[in-house]
C-alpha distance (Angstrom), angle and dihedral (degrees) to the residues before:
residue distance angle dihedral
X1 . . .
X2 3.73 . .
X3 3.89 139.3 .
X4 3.47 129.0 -100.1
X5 3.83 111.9 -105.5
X6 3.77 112.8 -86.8
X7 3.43 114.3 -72.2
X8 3.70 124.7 -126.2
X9 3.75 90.3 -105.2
X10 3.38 99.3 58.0
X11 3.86 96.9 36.4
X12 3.94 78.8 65.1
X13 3.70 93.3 48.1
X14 3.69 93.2 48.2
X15 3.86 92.1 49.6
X16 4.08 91.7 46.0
X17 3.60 92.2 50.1
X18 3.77 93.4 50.7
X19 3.94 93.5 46.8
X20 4.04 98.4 35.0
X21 3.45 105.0 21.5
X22 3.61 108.5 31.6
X23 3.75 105.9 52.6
X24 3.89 93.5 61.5
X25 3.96 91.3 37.4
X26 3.76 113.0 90.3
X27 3.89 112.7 -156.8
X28 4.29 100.0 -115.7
X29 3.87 92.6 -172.7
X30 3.30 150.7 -61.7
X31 3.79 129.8 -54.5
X32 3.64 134.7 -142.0
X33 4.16 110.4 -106.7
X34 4.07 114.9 -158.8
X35 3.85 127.6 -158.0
X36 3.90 95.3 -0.2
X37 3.60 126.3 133.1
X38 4.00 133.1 -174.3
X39 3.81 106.3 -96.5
X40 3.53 107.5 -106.5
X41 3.58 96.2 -149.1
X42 3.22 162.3 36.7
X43 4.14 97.9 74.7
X44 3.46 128.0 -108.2
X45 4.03 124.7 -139.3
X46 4.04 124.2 -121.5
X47 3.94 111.5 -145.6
X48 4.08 84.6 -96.2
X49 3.81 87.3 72.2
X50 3.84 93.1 -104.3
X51 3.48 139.1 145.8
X52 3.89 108.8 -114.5
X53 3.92 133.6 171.9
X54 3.48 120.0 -151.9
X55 4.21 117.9 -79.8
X56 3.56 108.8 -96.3
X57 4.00 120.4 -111.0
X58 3.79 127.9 36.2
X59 3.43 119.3 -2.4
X60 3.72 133.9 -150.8
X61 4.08 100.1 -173.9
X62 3.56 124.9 -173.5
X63 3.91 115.7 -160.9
X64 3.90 105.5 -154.2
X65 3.99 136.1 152.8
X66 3.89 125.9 -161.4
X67 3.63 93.2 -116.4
X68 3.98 93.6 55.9
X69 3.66 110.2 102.0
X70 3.06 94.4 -169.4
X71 3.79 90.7 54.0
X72 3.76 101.4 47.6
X73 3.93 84.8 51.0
X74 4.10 96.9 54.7
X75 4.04 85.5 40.8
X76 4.38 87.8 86.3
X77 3.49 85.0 49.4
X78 3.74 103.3 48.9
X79 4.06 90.2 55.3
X80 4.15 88.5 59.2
X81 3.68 90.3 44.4
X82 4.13 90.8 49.5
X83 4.03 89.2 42.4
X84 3.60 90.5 58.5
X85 3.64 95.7 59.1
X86 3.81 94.4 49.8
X87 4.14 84.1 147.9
X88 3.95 103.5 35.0
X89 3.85 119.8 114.4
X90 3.06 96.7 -116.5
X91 3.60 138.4 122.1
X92 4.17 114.3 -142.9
X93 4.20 122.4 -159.6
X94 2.91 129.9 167.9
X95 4.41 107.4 -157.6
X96 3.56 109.8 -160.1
X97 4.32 105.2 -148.1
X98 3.34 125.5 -131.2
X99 3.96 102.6 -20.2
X100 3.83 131.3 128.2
X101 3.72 116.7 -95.1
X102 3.79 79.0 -127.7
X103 3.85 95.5 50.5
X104 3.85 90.9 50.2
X105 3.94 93.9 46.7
X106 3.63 92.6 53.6
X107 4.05 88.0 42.8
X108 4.10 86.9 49.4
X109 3.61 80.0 64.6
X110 3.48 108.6 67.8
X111 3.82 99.2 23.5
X112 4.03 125.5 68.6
X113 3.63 104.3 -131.5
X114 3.82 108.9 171.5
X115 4.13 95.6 175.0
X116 3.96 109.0 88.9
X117 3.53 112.3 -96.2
X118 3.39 130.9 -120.5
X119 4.16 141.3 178.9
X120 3.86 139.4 -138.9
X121 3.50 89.0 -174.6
X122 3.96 88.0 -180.0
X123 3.52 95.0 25.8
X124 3.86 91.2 -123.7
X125 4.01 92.7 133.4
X126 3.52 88.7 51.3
X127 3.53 94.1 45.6
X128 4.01 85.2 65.2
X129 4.22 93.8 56.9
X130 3.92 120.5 80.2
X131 3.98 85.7 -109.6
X132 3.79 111.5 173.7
X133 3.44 95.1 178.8
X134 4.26 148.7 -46.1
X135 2.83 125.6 -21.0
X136 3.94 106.8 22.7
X137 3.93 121.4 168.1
X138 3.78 114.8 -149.7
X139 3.66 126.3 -165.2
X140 3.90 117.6 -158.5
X141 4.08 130.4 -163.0
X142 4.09 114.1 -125.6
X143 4.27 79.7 -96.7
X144 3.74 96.5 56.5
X145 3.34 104.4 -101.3
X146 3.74 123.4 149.3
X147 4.11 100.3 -124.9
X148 3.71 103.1 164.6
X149 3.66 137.5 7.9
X150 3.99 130.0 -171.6
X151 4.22 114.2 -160.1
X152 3.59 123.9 -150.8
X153 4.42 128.8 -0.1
X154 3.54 111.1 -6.9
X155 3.57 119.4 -166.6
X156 3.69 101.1 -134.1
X157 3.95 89.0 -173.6
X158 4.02 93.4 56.1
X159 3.90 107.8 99.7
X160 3.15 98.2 -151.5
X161 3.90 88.4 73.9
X162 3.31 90.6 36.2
X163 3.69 89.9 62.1
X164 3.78 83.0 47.4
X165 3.47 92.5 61.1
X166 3.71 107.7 44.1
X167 3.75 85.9 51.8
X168 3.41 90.4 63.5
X169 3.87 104.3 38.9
X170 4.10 88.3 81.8
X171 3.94 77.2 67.0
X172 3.18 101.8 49.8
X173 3.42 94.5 56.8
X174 3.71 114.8 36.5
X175 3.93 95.5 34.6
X176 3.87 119.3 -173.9
């Protein structure tokens, strides 16, 4: 069963936490997630204005939105961090919430993102994730479930997290 679209309320909340909260609240790690899987539906757009699922297997899924400062700045870092897995199992997206495929085109532009990009054009997928706020980083088992997720900036350079990480890529990918 799915979740009503976000309500006006916590649109607000999500967009207050992201400009107030966010840009003075470093990411520590990543926290266990219980009985959550990947919404199965509705849809999401690619930039070409098509109707994609998610890739299939493990998932490393960062929830961003052009007007998220906080977001745009940890975008730089999130290409290293996917460059130096170049072998891992892993599946990397980065789902842009809420914005206009036009609005996310024209930010494409000007900003090297090297993660395929996805959109919640209505925010309904999100709307299905424990999201406290922008940016959010979600890590998914090969059976959809939500294992891990990581609120606010993450340093993607700070190896302490990227210990983190790596520990739990075996995880990820062989699930019990």
């Amino acid at each position: 069963m799915f979740k009503r679209p976000l309500s006006v309320r916590r649109s607000v909340t999500l967009v207050l936490a992201c400009l107030v909260i966010a840009p003075v609240a470093l990411a520590e790690s990543f926290k266990p997630v219980t009985e959550v899987n990947l919404p199965v539906a509705p849809a999401l757009l690619t930039l070409n204005n098509r109707v994609s699922d998610l890739p299939e297997g493990p998932l490393f899924i960062n929830i961003w939105a052009s007007w998220c400062k906080p977001c745009i700045d940890e975008l730089p870092a999130l290409n290293e961090l996917k460059a130096h897995y170049p072998h891992a199992d892993i599946q990397w997206v980065a789902l842009n919430y809420g914005d206009s495929l036009s609005t996310v085109r024209e930010f494409m532009n000007n900003t090297e993102v090297e993660l395929p990009v996805l959109l919640d054009l209505t925010t309904r997928f999100t709307a299905q994730l424990p999201l406290k706020g922008l940016p959010a980083t979600f890590l998914a088992d090969a059976n959809g479930e939500v294992r891990y997720q990581l609120d606010g900036y993450a340093d993607w350079t700070d190896p302490t997290l990227i210990r983190q990480l790596e520990s739990l890529l075996p995880e990820l990918t062989d699930p019990q």
